[in-house]
N, C-alpha and C positions, 0 to 999 in steps of 0.2 A: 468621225470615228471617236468615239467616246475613250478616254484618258483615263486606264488602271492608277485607282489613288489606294493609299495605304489607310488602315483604320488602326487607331490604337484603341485598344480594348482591355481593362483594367478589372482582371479578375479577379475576387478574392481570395486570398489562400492564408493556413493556419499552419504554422511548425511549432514542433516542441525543443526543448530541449532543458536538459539538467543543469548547461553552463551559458547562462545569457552573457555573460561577459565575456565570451571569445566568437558572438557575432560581430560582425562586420561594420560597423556604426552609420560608415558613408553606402554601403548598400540600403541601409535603412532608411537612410533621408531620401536616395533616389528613388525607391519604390512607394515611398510617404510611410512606411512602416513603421509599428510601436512593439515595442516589447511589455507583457502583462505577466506582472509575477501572479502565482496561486500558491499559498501556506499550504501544510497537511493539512490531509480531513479533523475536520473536526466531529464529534459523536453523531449530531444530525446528517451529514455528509457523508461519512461513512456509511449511517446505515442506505441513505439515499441511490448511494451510487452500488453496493450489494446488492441490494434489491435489483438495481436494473440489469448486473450481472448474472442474475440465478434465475430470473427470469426466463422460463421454460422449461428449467433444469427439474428432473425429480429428485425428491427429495426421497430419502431412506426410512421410509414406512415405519411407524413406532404404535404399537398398543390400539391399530386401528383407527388413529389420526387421519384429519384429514391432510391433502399436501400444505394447505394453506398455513394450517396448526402447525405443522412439522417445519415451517421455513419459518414460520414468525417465532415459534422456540428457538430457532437455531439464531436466528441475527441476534435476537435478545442477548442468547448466550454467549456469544460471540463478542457483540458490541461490549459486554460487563465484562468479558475475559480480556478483551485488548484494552479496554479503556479504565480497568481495574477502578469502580468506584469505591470500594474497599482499603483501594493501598495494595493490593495482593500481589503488585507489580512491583516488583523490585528495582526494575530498572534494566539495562544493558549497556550502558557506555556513562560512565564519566568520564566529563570535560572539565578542563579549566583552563582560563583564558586567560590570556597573557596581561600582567599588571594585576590580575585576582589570584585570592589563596583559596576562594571560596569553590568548591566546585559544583557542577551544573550534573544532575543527573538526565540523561536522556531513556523515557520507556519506549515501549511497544506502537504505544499511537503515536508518538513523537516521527514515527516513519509513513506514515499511512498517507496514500497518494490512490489516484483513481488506478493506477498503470500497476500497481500492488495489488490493487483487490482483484483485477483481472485477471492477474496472474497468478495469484492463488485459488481463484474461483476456477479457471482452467486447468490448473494439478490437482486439483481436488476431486472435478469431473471426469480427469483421467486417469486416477487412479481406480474412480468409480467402476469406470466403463474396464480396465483392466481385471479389477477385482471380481466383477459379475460373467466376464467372460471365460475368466481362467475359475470359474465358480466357487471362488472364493468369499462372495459374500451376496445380497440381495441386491436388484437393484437399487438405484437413487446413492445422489451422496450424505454420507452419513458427517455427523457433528465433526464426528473424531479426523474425518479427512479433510474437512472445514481448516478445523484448530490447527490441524498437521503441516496443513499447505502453507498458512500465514505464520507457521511458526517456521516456516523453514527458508520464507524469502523474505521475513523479517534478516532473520539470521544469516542471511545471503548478503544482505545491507552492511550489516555490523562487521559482518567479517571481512571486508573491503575497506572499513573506516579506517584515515590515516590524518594526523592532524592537518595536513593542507586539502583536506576534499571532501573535512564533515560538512560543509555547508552545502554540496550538492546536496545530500542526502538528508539531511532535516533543517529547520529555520534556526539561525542564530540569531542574535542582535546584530543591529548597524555596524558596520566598524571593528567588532572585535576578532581577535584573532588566537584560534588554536595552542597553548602553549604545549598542554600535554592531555594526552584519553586513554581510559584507563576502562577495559572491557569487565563486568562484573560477571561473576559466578550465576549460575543460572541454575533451579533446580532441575532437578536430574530425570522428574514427570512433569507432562501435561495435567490440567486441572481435569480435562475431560477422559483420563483413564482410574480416574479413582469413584466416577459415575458410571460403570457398565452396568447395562441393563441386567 
């Protein structure tokens, strides 16, 4: 009679998380587990990971374009608006850290994560899909719902910042710690409503 043995089998697996520092340290050494930080997107990255988001998505038909034109406009635009090569970014949050008088302005890209573009890339297509249904506007998503989306869960960030839990939220330095943040004025338009067709 042949003897039921046990097999241990070690399968990979991936979690996220915004607070590496309230896993479990001795779980990790028992499953041989590591923890790997990722920085924000940076301008190549970003457009990377949008691309693989809009991917299949239509785009909001402009002057006869094709969709391929009409998406490559948009990221362009998009990428120049959030990554302000200009300066045209004013900013959203000053910081200053404890021991400095000097303050740290934090922009727009200074948020950007893959789990942000997704999530703006998905209210964007649903406001799409809203807006063609209730026949409010053509299909495809348009720039304007693009800009709208990342302005609004940019803004979803910011407005949750509190000095103990900016560093979930964007990269600090080593070490330093939050004294005081100070949210900046923000104009009152998007850049992509003074562009209508």
């Amino acid at each position: 009679m042949a003897r039921a043995g046990r097999i241990a089998v070690s399968s990979p697996f991936l979690a996220t998380t915004n607070e590496p520092h309230i896993v479990d340290a001795a779980f990790l050494r028992r499953i041989g587990a590591s923890i790997e930080t990722f920085g924000r997107l940076d301008r190549r990255s970003f457009q990377a990971v949008l691309q693989k988001h809009i991917q299949g998505l239509p785009a909001a038909a402009r002057n006869g374009s094709s969709q391929e034109e009409v998406w490559r406009r948009f990221v362009q635009d998009l990428t120049a608006w959030l990554f302000s090569p200009n300066g045209a970014d004013p900013g959203l949050v000053e910081l200053t850290f404890a021991g400095s008088t000097t303050p740290v302005v934090k922009r727009r890209a200074d948020f950007l994560t893959g789990a942000l573009v997704d999530r703006a890339v998905q209210q964007a297509a649903a406001e799409a899909c809203h807006a063609e249904y209730h026949g409010l506007g053509g299909p495809g998503v348009s720039l304007d719902q693009l800009m709208r989306a990342f302005h609004e869960q940019i803004h979803g960030i910011v407005s949750q910042l509190r000095e103990h839990n900016v560093s979930s939220y964007t990269d600090l330095p080593d070490g330093v710690r939050v004294a005081s943040l100070r949210r900046l004025q923000q104009p009152s338009h998007l850049p992509v409503e003074f562009h209508r067709p």
